[in-house]
C-alpha positions in Angstrom: 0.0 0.0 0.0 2.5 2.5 0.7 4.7 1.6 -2.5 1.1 2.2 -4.4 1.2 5.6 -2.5 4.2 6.6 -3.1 4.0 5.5 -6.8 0.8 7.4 -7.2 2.4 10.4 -5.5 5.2 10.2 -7.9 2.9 10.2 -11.0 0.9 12.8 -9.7 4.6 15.4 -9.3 5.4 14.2 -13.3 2.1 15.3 -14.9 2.3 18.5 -12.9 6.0 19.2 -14.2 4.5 18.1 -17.5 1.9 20.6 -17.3 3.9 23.5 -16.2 6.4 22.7 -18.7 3.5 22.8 -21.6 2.4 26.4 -20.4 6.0 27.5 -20.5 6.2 26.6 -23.9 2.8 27.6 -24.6 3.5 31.3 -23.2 7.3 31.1 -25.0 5.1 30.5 -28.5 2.9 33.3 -27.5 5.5 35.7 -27.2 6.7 35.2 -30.5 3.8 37.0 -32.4 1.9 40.2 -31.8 3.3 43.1 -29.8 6.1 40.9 -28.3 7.2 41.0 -32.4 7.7 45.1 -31.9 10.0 44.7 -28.5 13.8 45.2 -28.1 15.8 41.8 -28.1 18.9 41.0 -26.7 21.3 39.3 -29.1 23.7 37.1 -28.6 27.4 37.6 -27.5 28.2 36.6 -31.1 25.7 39.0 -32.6 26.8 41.9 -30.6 29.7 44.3 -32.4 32.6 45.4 -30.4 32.4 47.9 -27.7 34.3 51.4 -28.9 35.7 54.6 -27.2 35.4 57.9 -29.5 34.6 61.2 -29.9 30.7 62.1 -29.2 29.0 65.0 -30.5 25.5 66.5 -31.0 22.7 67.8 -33.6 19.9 70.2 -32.5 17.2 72.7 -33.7 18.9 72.9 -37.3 18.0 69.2 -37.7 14.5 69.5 -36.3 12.2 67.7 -37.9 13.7 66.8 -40.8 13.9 63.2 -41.8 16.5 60.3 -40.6 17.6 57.8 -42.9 15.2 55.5 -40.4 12.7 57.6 -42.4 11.3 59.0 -39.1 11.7 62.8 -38.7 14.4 63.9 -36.5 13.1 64.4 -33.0 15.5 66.4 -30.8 13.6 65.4 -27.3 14.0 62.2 -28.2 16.5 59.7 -27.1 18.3 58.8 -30.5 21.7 59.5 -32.3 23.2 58.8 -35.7 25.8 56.4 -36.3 28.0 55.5 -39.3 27.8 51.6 -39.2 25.3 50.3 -36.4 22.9 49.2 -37.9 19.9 51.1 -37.6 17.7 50.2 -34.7 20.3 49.5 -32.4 20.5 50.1 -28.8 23.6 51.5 -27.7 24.5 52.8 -24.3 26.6 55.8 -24.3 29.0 56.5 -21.4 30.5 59.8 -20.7 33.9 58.7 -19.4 34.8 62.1 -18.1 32.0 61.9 -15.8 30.7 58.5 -15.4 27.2 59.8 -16.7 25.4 57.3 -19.4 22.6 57.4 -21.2 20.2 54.3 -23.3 19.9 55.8 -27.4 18.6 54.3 -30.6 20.1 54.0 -33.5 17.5 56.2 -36.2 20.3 58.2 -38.4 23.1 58.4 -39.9 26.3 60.1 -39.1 28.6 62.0 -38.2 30.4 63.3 -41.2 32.6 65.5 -39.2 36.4 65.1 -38.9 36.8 61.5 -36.4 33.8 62.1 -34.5 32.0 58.7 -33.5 28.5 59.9 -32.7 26.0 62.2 -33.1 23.7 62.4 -30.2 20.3 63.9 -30.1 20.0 67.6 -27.8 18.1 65.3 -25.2 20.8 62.4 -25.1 23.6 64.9 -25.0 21.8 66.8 -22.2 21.8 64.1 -20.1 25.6 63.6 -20.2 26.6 66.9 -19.7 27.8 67.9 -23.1 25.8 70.1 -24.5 28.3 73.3 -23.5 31.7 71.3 -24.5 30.1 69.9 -27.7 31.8 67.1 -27.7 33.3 64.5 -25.0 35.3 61.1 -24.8 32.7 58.2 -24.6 31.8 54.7 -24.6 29.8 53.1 -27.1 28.3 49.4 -26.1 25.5 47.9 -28.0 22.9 46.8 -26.2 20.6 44.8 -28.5 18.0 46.2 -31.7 14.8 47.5 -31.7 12.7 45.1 -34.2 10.7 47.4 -35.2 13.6 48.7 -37.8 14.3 45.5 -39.1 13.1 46.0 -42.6 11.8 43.7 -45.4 12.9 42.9 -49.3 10.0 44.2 -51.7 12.2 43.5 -54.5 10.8 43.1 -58.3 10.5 39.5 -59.3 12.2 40.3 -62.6 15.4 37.8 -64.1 16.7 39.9 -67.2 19.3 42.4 -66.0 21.2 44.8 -65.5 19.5 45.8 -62.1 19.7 47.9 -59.1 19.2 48.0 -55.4 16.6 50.9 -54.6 17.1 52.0 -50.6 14.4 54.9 -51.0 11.7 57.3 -52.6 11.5 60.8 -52.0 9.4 63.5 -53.0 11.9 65.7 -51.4 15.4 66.1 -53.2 17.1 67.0 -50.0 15.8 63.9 -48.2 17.4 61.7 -50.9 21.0 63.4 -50.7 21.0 62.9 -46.9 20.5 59.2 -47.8 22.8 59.1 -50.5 25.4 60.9 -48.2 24.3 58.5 -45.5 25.3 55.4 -48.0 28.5 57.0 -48.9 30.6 56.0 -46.1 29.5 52.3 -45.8 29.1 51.8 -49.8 31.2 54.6 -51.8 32.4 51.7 -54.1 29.4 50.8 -54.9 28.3 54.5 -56.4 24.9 55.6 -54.3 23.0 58.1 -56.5 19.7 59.8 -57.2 17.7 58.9 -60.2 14.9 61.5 -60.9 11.6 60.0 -62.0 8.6 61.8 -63.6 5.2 60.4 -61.7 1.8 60.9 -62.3 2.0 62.3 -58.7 5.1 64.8 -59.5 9.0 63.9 -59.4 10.7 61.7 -57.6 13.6 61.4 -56.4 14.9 57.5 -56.1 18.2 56.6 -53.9 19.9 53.6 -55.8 23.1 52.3 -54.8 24.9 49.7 -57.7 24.7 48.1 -61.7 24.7 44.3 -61.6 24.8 42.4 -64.5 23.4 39.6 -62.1 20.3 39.4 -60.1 22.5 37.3 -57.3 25.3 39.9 -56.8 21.9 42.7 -56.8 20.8 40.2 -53.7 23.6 40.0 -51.9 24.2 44.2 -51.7 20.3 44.3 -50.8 20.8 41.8 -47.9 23.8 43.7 -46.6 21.3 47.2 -46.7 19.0 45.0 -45.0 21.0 44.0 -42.5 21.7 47.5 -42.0 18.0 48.6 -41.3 17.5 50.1 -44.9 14.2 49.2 -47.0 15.5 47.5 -50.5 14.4 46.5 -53.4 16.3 45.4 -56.3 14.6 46.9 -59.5 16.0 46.6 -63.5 18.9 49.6 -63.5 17.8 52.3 -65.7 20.2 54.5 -67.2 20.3 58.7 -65.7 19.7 61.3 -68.3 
């Protein structure tokens, strides 16, 4: 009898850890859709660039409003700053190391393109480490994961014949496109970023395109590395600038 207990008792303990293990996973699969899909993650230490110390600096009221190459318009109260090479989305926590102060920014431009300066902060990060009089101070730059909401998609042309192109923008707004292109510049100047003008039914346009491939595979590979970069691609047959 008390074997048949104890054996019951036992049985009993399983299916609860059973259970409780089938609404962890439940709950895990749950997080993977809907809102959960918008959060920050944490990425591996593989993932993760390396750490760097360099010059910090800031934009202001000049900038105002006028659009990142996240294609959000620049928000000076916000927590964000403009980066060269982070891909776009990325959490980095910047460390003032001549006065210990830090602050949590997003990734939403690009940037600087100022002498060796590292970053560009926005008014509201740079307030908060003291830098707003100096300009500029010695800092640490850690990522700290990516916003998933700037992960962007390929809406590429399902086309075969070549030559093509890799399209990173449209803009209405010539001035909007050169700040991309300018943007491009530093990561892809081999590759020849430009502006092609197109005549719409809706007015001109002003189109960022970065590259001429003769294949659709070497057009692919570019567009996953602006991908991977938080830029919206899409490869498109290369048409020729008048």
């Amino acid at each position: 009898m008390w074997w048949r207990m104890r054996t019951s008792a036992g049985i009993s303990f399983r299916r609860v850890a059973l259970a409780a293990l089938l609404a962890g996973a439940l709950a895990l699969l749950g997080c993977s859709s809907g809102r959960y899909a918008e959060r920050s993650y944490k990425p591996s230490l593989e993932e993760e660039p390396t750490a760097r110390v360099g010059i910090a600096s800031w934009y202001g009221p000049d900038f105002h409003g006028k659009l990142t190459a996240s294609g959000e318009p620049y928000d000076m109260y916000e927590l964000t700053c403009a980066h060269k090479t982070f891909p776009l989305g990325t959490r980095l926590r910047v460390t003032n190391l001549e006065n210990g102060k830090s602050v949590l920014v997003t990734v939403t431009d690009r940037g600087p393109f100022v002498g060796e300066r590292e970053i560009d902060l926005s008014y509201a990060a740079a307030k908060k480490l003291d830098i707003i009089g100096p300009g500029t101070a010695r800092v640490k730059i850690e990522p700290f994961g990516r916003d998933l909401r700037y992960v962007r998609y390929d809406k590429s042309y399902s086309i075969e014949k070549g030559p093509f192109t890799v399209q990173v923008g449209s803009f209405s707004d010539r001035l909007n496109a050169l700040r991309v292109v300018k943007s491009l510049s530093d990561r892809y100047e081999s590759r020849n970023p430009y502006v092609f003008e197109a005549d719409t039914e809706g007015g001109r346009l002003y189109r960022v395109r970065i590259g001429k491939f003769s294949r659709r595979e070497d057009a692919q590979s570019l567009a996953e590395d602006l991908l991977g970069d938080g830029y919206s691609v899409m490869v498109c047959p290369f048409e020729e600038r008048i």
